[in-house]
C-alpha positions in Angstrom: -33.6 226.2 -24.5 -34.7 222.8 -24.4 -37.9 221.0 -22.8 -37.7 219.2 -20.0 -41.5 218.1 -19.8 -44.2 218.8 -22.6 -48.1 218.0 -21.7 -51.5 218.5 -23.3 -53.8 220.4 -20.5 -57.5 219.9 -21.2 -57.6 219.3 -24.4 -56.9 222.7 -25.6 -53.8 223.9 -24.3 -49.9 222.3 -24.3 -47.6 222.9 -21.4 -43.5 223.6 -21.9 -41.6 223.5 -19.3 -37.9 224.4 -20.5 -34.7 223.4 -19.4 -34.0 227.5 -17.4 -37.2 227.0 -15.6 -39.6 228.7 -17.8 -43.4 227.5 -18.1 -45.7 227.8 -21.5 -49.0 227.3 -22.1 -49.7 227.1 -25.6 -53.3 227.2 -27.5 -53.8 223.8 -29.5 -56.0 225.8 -31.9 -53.3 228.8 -32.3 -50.7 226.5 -32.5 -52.8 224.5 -35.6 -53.5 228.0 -37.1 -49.6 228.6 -37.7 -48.5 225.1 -38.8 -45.1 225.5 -39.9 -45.4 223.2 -42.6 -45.0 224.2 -46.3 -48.7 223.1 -46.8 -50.0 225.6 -44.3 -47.7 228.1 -44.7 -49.1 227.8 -48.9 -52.7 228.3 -47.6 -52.3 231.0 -45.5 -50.2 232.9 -48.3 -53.0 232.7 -50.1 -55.9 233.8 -48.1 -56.5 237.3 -47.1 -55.8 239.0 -43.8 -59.7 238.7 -42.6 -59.4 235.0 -43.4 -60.3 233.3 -39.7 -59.5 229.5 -40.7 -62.4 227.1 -38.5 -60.5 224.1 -37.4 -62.8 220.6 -36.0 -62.1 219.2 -32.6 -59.8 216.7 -34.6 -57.6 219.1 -36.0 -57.0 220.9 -32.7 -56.8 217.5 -30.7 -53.0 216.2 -30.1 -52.9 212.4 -31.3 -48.9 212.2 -30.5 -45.7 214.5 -29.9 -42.7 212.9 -31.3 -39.4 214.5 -30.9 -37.3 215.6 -34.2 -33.2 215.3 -33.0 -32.2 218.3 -30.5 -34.3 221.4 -31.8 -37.8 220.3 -32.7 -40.9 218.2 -31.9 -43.8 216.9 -34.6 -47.2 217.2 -34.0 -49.6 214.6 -35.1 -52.8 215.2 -34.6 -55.9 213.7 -34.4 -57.4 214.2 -38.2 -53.6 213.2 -39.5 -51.6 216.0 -39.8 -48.3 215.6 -39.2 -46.0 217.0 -41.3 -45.2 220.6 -39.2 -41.9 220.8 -37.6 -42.1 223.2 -34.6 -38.8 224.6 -33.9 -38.2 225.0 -29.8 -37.5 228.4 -31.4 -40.5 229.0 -32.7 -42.6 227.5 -29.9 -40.2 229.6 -27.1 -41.5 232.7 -29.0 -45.1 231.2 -29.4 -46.6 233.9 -27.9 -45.4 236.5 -29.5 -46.4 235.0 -32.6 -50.4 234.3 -31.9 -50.1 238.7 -30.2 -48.7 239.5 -33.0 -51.0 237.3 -35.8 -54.4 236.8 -33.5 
């Protein structure tokens, strides 16, 4: 699936509405928590299962949404972040992910 429109709503959520129809809302903050990059994915390797990671308004605020060729889209946001790649994969099956990892 691809998206056909992507929107930040509030501040603290981001809209997909794919190519079949389907709406998502997405959490900004859950979808900080599991950053895909290799930096993230290092940190949360090494923290514990109890570890609840606090993230500023700056880190959970969207500065820009940049596409990455036909199956991504790069996040930066607001405190500089930018170097997570979320798959339309991975953000299709977003909620799944933040069920299964809350």
């Amino acid at each position: 699936m691809i998206p056909i429109k992507i929107k930040v709503i509030d501040k603290k959520d981001l809209q997909i509405v794919w190519d079949n129809g389907k709406e998502d809302l997405l959490n900004l903050r859950q979808l900080r928590k599991l950053c895909p990059c290799a930096t993230c994915l290092s940190e949360r390797d090494k923290q514990s299962e109890r570890f609840i990671p606090l993230f500023s308004e700056s880190q959970v605020t969207i500065k820009s949404i940049n596409q990455v060729g036909n199956y991504a889209i790069q996040i930066t946001w607001n405190d500089g972040h930018n170097s997570g790649i979320y798959e339309y994969y991975f953000l299709e099956n977003f909620s799944e992910k933040t069920t299964v990892q809350k």
